[in-house]
NUTORVEX-877726 format. One line per field, with one value per residue: residue in three letters; x, y, z of N, C-alpha, C in turn. Coordinates in steps of 0.02 Angstrom, whole numbers. Example, Ala and Ser with C-alpha at 12.3 -4.5 7.8 and 13.67 -1.06 7.14 Angstrom:
BEGIN
resn = [Ala;Ser]
n.px = [660;642]
n.py = [-284;-112]
n.pz = [390;354]
ca.px = [615;684]
ca.py = [-225;-53]
ca.pz = [390;357]
c.px = [660;645]
c.py = [-165;2]
c.pz = [390;394]
END
This chain:
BEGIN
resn = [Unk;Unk;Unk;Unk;Unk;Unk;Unk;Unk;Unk;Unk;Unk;Unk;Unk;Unk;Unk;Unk;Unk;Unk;Unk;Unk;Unk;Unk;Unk;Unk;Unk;Unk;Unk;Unk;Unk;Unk;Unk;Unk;Unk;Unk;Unk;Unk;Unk;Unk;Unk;Unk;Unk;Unk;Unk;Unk;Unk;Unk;Unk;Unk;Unk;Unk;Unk;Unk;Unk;Unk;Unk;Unk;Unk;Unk;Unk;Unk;Unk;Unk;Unk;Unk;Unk;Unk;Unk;Unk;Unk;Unk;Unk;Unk;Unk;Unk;Unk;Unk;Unk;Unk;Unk;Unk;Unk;Unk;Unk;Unk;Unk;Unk;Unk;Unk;Unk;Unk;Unk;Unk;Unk;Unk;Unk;Unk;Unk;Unk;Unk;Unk;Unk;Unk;Unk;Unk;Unk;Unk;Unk;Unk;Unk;Unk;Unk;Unk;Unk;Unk;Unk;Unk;Unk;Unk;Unk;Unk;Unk;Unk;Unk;Unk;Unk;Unk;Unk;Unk;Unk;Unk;Unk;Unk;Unk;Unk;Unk;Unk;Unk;Unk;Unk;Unk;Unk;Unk;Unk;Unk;Unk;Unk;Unk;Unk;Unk;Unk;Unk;Unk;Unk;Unk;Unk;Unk;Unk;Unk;Unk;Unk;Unk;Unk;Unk;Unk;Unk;Unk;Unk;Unk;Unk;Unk;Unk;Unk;Unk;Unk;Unk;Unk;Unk;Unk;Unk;Unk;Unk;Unk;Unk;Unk;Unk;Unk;Unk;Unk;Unk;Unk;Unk;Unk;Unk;Unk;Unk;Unk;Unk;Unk;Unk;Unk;Unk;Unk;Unk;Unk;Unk;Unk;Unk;Unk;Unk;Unk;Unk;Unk;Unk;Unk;Unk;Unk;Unk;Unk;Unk;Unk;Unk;Unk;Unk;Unk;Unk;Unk;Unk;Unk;Unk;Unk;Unk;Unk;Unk;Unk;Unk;Unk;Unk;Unk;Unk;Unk;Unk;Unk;Unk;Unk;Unk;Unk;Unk;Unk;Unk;Unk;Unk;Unk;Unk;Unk;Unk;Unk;Unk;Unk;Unk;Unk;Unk;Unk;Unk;Unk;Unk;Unk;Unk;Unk;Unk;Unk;Unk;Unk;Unk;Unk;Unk;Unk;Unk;Unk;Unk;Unk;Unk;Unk;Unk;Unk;Unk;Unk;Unk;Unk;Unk;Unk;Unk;Unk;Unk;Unk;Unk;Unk;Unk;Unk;Unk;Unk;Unk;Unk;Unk;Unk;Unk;Unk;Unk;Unk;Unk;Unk;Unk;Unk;Unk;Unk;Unk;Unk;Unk;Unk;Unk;Unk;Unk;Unk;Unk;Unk;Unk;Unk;Unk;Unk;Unk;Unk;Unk;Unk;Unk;Unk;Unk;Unk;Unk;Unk;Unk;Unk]
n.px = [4178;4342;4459;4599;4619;4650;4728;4850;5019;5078;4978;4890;4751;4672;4524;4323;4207;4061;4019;4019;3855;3808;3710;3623;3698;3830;3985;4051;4210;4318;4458;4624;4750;4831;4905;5012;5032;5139;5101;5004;5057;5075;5087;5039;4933;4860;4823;4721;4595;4576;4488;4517;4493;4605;4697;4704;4768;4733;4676;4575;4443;4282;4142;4012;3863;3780;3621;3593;3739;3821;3935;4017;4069;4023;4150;4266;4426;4506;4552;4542;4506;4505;4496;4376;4341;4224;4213;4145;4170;4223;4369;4378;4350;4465;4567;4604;4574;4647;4605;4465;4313;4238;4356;4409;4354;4274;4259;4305;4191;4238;4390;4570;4617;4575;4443;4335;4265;4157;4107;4068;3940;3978;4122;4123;4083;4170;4307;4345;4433;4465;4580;4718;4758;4873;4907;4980;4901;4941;5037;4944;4905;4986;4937;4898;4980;5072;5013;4988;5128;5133;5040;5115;5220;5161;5128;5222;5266;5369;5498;5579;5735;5776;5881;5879;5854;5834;5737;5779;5742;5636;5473;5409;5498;5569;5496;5463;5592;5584;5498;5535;5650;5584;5515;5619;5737;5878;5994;6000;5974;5991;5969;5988;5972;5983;6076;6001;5915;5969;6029;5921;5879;5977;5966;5847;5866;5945;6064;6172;6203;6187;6244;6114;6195;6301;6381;6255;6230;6348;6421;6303;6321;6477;6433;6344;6381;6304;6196;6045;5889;5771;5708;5660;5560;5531;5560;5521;5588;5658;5806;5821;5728;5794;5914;5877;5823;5937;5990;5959;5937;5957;5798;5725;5654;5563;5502;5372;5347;5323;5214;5249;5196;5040;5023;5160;5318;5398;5572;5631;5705;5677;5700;5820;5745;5662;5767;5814;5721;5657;5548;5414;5313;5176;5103;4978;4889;4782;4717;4580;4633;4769;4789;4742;4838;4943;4903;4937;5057;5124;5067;5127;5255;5337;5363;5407;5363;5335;5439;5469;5396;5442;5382;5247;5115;5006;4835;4841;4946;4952;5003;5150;5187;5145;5249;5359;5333;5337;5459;5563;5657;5720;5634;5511;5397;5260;5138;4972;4891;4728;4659;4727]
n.py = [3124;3141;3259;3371;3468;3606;3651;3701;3730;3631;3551;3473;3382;3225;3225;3176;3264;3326;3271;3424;3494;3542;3674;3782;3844;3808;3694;3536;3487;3346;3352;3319;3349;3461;3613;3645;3805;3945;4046;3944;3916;4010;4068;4155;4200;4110;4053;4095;4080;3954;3779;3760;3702;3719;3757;3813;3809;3720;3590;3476;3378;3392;3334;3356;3458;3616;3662;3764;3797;3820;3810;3724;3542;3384;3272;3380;3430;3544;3692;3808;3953;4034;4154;4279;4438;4581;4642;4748;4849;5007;4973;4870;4910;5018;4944;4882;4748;4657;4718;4724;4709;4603;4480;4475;4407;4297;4125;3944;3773;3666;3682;3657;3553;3437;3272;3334;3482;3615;3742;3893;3995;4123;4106;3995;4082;4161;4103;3992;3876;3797;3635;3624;3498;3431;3465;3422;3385;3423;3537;3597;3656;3767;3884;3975;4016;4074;4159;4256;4302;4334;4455;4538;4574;4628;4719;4802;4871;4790;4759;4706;4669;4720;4742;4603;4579;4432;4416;4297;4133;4050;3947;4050;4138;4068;4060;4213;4194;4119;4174;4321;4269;4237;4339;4438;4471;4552;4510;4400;4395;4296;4259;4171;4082;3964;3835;3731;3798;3886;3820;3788;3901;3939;3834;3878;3984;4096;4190;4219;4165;4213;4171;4230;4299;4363;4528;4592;4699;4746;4643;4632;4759;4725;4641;4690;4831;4914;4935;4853;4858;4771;4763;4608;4567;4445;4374;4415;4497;4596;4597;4555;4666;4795;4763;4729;4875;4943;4883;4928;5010;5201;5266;5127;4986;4939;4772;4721;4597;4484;4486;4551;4508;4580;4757;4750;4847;4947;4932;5070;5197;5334;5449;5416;5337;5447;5545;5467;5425;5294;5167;5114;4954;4861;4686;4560;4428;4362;4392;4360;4396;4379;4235;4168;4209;4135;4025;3999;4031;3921;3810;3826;3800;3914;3943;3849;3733;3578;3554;3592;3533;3438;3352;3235;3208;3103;3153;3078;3112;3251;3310;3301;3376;3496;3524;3499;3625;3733;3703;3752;3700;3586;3549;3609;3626;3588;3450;3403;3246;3199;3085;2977]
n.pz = [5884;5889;5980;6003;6130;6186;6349;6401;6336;6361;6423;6302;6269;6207;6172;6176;6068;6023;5843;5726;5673;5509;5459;5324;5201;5224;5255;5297;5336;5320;5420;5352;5352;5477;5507;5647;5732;5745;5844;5893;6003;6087;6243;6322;6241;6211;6313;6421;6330;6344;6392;6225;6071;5949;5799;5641;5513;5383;5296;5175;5149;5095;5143;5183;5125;5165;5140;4978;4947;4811;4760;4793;4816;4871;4921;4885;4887;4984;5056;5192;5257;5418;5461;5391;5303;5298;5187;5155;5277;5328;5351;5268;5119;5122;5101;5225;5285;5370;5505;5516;5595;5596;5526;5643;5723;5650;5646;5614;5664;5762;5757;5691;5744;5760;5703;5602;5567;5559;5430;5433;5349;5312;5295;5203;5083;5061;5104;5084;4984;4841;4829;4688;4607;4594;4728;4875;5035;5142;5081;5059;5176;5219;5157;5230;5306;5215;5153;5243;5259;5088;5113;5223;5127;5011;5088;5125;5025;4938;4820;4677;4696;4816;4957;5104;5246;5361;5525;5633;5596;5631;5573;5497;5483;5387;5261;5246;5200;5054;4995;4972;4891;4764;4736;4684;4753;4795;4868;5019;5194;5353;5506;5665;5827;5825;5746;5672;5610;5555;5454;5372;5318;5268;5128;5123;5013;5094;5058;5147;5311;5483;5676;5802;5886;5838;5787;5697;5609;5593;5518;5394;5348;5300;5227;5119;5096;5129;5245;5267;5153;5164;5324;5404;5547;5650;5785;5925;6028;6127;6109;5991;5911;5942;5839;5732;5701;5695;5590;5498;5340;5258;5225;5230;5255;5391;5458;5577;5607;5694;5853;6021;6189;6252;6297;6327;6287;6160;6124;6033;5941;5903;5872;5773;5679;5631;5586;5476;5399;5402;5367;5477;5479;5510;5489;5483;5478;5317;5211;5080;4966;4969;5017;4898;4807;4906;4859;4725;4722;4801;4724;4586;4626;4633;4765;4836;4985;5016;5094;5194;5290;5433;5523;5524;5620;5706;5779;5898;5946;5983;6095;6099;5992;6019;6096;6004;5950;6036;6087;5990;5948;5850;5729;5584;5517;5593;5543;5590;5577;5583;5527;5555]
ca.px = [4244;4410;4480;4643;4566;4729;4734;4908;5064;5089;4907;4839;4734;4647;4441;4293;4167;4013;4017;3981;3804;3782;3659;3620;3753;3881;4002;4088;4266;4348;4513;4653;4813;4833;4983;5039;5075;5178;5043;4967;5092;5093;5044;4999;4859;4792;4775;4661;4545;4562;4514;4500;4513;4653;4703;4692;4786;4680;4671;4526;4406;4195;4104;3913;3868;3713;3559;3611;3789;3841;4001;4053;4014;4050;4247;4330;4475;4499;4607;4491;4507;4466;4452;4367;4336;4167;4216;4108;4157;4262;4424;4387;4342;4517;4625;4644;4564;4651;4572;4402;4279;4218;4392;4441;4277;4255;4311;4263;4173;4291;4457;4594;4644;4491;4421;4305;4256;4098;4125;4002;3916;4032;4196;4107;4052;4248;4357;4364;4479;4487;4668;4732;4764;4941;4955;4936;4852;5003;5050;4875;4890;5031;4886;4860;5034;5106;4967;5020;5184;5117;5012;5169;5280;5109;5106;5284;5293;5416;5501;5639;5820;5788;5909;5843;5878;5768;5787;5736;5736;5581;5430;5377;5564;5598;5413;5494;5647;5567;5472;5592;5679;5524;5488;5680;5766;5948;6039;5945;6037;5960;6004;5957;6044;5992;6120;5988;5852;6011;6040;5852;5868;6019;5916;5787;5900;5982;6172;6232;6176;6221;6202;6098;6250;6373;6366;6222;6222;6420;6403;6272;6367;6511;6410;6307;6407;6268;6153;5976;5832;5727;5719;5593;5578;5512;5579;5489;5647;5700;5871;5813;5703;5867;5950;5840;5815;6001;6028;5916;5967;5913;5761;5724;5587;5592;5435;5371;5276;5319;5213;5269;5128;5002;5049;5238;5354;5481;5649;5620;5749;5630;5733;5870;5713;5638;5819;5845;5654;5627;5448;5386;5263;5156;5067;4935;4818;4782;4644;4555;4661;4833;4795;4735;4896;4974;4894;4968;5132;5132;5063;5184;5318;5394;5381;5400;5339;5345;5508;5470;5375;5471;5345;5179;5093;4939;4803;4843;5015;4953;5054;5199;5170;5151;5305;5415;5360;5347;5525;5592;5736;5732;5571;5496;5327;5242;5076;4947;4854;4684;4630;4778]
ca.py = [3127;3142;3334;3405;3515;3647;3701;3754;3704;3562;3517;3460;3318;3202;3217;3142;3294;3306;3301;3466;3489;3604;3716;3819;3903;3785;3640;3505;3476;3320;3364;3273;3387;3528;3628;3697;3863;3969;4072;3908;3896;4073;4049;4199;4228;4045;3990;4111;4055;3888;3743;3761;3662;3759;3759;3850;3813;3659;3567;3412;3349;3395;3264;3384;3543;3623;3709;3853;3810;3783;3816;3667;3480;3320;3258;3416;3427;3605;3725;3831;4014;4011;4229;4313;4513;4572;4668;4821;4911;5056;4974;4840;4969;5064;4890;4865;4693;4626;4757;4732;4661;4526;4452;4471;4356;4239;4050;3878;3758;3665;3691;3597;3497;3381;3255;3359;3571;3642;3813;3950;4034;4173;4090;3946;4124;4204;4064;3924;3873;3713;3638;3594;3415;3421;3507;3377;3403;3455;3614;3669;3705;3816;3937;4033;4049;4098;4225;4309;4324;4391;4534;4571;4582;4680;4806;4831;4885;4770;4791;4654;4713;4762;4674;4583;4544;4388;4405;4246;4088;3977;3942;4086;4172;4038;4084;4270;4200;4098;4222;4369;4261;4216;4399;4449;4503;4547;4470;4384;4370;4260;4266;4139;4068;3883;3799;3691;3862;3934;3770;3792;3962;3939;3799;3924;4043;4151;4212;4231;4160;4244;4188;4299;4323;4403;4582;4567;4747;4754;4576;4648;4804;4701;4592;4725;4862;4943;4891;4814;4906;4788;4709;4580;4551;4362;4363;4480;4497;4664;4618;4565;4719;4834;4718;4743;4924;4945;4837;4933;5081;5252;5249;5085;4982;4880;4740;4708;4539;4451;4525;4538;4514;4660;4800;4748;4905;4914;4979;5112;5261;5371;5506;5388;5315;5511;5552;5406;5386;5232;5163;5050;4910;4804;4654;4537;4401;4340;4415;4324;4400;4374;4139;4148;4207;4092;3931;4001;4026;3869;3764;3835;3783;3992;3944;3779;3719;3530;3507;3635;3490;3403;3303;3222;3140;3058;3144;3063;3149;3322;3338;3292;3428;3552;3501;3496;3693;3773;3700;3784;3673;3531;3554;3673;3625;3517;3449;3367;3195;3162;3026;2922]
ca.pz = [5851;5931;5963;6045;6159;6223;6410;6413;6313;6434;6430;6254;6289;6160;6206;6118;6071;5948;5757;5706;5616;5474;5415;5281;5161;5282;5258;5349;5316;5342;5408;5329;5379;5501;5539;5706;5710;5806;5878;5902;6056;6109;6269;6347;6196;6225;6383;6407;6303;6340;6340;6160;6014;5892;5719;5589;5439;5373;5238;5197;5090;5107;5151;5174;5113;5161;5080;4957;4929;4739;4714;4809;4823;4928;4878;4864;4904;5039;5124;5229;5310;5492;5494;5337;5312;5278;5118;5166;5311;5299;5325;5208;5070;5108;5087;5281;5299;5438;5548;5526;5645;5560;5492;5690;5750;5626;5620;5616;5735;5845;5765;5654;5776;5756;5652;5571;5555;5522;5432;5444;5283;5290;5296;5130;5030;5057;5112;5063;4914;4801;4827;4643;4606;4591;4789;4917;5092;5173;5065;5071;5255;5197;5107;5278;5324;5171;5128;5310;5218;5022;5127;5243;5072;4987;5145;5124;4934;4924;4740;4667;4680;4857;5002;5156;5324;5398;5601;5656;5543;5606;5498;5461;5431;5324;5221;5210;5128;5003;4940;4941;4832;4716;4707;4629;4817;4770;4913;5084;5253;5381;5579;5717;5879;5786;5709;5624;5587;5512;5389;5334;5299;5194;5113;5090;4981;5111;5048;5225;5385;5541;5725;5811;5948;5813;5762;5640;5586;5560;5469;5361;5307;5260;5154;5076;5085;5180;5287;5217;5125;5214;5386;5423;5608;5653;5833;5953;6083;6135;6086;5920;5894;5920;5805;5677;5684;5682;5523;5410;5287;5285;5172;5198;5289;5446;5445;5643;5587;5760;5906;6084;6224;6265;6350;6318;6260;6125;6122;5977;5936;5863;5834;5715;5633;5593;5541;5431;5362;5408;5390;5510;5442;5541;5474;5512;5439;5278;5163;5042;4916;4982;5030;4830;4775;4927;4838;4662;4726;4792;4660;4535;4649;4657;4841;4889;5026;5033;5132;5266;5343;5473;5563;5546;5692;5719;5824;5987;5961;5965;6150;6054;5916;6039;6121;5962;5920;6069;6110;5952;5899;5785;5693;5540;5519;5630;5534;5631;5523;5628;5522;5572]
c.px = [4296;4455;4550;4628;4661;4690;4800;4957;5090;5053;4873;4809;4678;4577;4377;4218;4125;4056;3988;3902;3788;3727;3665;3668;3834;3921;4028;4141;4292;4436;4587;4728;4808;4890;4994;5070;5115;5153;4996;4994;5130;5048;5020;4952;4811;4784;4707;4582;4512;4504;4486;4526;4567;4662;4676;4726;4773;4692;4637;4492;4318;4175;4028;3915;3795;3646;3602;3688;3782;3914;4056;4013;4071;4091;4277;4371;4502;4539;4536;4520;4449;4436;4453;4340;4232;4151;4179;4095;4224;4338;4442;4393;4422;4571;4636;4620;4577;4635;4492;4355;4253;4266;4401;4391;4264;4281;4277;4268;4221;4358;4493;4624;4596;4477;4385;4286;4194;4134;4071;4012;3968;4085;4188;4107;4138;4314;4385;4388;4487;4566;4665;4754;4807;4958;4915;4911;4892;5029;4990;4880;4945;5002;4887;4933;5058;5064;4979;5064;5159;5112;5070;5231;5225;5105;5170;5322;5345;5431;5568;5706;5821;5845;5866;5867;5815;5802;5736;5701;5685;5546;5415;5450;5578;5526;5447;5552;5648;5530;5481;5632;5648;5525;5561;5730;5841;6017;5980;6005;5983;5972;5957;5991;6026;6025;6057;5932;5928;6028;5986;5843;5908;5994;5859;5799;5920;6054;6187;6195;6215;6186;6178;6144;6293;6342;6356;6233;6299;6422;6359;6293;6422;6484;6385;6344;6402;6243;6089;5933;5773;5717;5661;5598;5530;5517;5551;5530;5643;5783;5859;5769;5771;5901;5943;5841;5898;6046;6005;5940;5946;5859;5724;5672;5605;5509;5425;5301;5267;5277;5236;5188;5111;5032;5141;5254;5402;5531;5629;5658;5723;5651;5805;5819;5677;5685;5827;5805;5642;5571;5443;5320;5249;5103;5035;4892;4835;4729;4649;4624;4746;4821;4776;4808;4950;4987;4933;5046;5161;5122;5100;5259;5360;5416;5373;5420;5328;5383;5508;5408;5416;5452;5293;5163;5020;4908;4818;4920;5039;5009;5123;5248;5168;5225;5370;5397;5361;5412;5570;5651;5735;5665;5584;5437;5295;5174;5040;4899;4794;4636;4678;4762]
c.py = [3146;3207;3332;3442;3544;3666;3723;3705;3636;3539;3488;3380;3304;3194;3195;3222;3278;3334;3370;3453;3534;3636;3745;3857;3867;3723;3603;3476;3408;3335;3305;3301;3457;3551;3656;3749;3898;3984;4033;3898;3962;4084;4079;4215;4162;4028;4032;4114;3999;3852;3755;3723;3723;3721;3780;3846;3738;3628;3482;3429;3358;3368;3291;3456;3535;3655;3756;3835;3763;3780;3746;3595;3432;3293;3315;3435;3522;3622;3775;3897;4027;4102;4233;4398;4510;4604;4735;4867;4963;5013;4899;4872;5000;5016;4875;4797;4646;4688;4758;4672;4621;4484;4439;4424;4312;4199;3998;3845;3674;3702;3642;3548;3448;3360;3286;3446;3587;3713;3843;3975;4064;4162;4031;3997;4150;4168;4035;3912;3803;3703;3614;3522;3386;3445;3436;3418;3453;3539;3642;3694;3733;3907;3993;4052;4089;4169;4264;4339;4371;4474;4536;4621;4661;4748;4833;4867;4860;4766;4735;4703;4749;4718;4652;4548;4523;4384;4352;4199;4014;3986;4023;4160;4130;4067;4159;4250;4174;4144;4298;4337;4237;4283;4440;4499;4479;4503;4485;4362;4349;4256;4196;4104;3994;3851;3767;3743;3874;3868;3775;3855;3983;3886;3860;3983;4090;4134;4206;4226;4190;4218;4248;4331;4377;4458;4596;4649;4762;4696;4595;4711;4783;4657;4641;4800;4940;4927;4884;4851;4870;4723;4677;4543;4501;4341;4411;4480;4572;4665;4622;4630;4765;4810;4747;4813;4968;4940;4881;5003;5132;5236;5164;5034;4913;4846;4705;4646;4488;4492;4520;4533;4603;4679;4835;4836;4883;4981;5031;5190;5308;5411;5481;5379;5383;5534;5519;5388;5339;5226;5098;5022;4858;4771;4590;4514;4377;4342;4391;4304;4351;4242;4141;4158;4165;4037;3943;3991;3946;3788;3775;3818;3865;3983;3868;3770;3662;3489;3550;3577;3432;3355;3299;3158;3136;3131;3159;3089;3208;3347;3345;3337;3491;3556;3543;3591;3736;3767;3735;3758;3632;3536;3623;3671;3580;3507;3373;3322;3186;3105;2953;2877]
c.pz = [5903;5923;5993;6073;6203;6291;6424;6367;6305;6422;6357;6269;6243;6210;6152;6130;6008;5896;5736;5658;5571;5485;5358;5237;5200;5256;5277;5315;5349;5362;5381;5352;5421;5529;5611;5690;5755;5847;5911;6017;6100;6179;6320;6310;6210;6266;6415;6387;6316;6399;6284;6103;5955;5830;5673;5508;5445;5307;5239;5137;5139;5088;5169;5156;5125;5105;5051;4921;4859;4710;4743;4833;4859;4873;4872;4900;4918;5077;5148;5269;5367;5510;5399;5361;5272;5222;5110;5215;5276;5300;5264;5157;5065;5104;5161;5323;5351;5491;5577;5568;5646;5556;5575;5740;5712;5627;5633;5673;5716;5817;5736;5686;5808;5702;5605;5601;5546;5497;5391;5366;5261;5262;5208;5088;5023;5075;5127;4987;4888;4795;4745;4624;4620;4674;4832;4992;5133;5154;5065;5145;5237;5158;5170;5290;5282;5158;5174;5265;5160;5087;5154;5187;5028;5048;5149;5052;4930;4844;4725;4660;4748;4890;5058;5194;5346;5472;5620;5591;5556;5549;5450;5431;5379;5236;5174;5175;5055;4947;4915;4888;4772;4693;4686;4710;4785;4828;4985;5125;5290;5472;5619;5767;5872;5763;5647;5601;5528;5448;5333;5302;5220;5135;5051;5028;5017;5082;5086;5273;5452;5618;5763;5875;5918;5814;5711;5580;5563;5521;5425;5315;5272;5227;5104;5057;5098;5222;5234;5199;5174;5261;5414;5486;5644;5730;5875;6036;6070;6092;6006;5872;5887;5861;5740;5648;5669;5609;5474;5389;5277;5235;5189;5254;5350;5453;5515;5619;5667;5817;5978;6121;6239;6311;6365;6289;6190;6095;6042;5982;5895;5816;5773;5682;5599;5536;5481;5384;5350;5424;5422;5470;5490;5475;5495;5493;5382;5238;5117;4986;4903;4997;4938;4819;4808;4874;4772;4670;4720;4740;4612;4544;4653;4721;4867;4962;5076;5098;5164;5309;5372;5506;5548;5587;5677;5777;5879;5983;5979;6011;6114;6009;5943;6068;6090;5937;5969;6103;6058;5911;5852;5729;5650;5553;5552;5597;5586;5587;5557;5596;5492;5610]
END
């Protein structure tokens, strides 16, 4: 079969490797849509690795299942989680799921950027999800991103009637504004130095777009009348970190969902954020729980999803695809078709 195999940004090059072969408790996914992600093109975490086949938010139809499995059969129609938790160490038990050493090691063989997946026992017993009839291929690879989002919104007790500042309006700021405004967010502001991020955002239900040049935190007080209850930070800049921690209200929660590379620092005023009781919130992943309530969102339409795809290519386009998101401008979602 025919993979994308990544060696650097620059480098994706179309290669012919084996068909995965099952086993036991295992099944093989045809892929039919896969999205690029941001992370996909983060490219101090991947080249490292590489070359490696990537992708992770999937979506396809099973075409073998092995011994043992019942809950699924050849034709169904599949989004697929590439990390699962193992539901019984300690920080599974205490809700902390993306931590645990299983969820942080598991995933499927080659990668969505290939004709076909094998995926291991683990990942068939905890997650894997039947898309609904009505969702096509496309919004199911939306199940992993979006569920990032729920848990971020779930680790933030977020509560309706709060406000919100989105810093940084690609995919996955636009994700936080759709579903701050699903979940009853009283006014959403949006920032980005895009012209066309900042159209999508307002799109998305932000009130007030701001580039990220102006003075977001005096632009945010005169809209709100304070600054924001809560700041969700998408951009992992120094300037935009200040930015952020600037904008937000005493009481009120600043959400570090973008990471910078290891080792990096970040600007942090400790002593305003003690004063002020601001809680920092990191988040990370997508547990079982949080891609179920993705696929609901999305199938009910609370969060649509549809028209955050900008591009689909073929395959042999993957260079293309990496191109259009690691350049950052004209694109939302780039999905990748490999049986084009």
């Amino acid at each position: 079969m025919k993979a994308a195999v990544y060696y650097r940004n620059s480098d994706v090059r179309i290669e012919e490797v084996p068909v995965p072969e099952i086993g036991d408790g295992e099944v093989l996914v045809r892929i039919e849509s896969s999205g690029i992600c941001g992370s996909d093109v983060m490219e101090w975490y991947r080249v490292k690795k590489a070359p490696i086949v990537l992708g992770h938010e999937i979506a396809g139809v099973i075409t073998e299942t092995g011994a043992g499995v019942t809950r699924f059969r050849k034709g169904d129609r599949v989004t697929v989680a590439h990390h699962v938790p193992c539901n019984t160490c300690t920080y599974c038990l205490s809700g902390a799921h993306s931590v645990c050493d299983t969820l942080r090691t598991t995933n499927f063989d080659p990668g969505g950027f290939a004709e076909f997946v094998r995926v291991p026992a683990i990942n068939v017993d905890r997650g894997v999800f039947k898309l609904p009839d009505s969702m096509s291929f496309d919004e199911g690879t939306f199940s992993e991103p979006l569920g990032c989002i729920v848990r971020s919104f779930r680790m933030s007790r977020f509560e309706p009637g709060k406000t919100v500042l989105v810093i940084g309006s690609g995919m996955s700021g636009l994700l936080h504004i759709r579903l701050a405004r699903a979940l009853g967010a009283s006014k959403i502001i949006a920032t980005d130095i895009s012209d066309f991020r900042l159209k999508a955002a307002a799109a998305s239900g932000a009130d007030l777009t701001l580039k990220a040049t102006d003075d977001v935190p005096g632009r945010v007080r005169d809209f709100l009348g304070r600054l924001a209850d809560f700041v969700i930070l998408c951009a992992p800049r120094d300037s935009a970190i200040e930015q952020a921690l600037k904008s937000v209200d005493r009481g009120g929660v600043a959400l570090f969902f973008a990471p910078k590379e290891p080792g990096a620092t970040y600007p942090m005023p400790l002593f305003d954020l003690w004063r002020d009781n601001i809680t920092i919130v990191n988040s990370y992943a997508s547990p079982p729980l949080d891609t179920r309530i993705a696929l609901d969102l999305i199938e009910s339409k609370r969060v649509p999803v549809a028209d955050m795809v900008t591009h689909r290519l073929s395959l042999s386009e993957a260079q293309r695809g990496f191109d259009l998101v690691s350049s950052a401008k004209e694109s939302i979602k780039v999905v990748l078709e490999p049986q084009r």
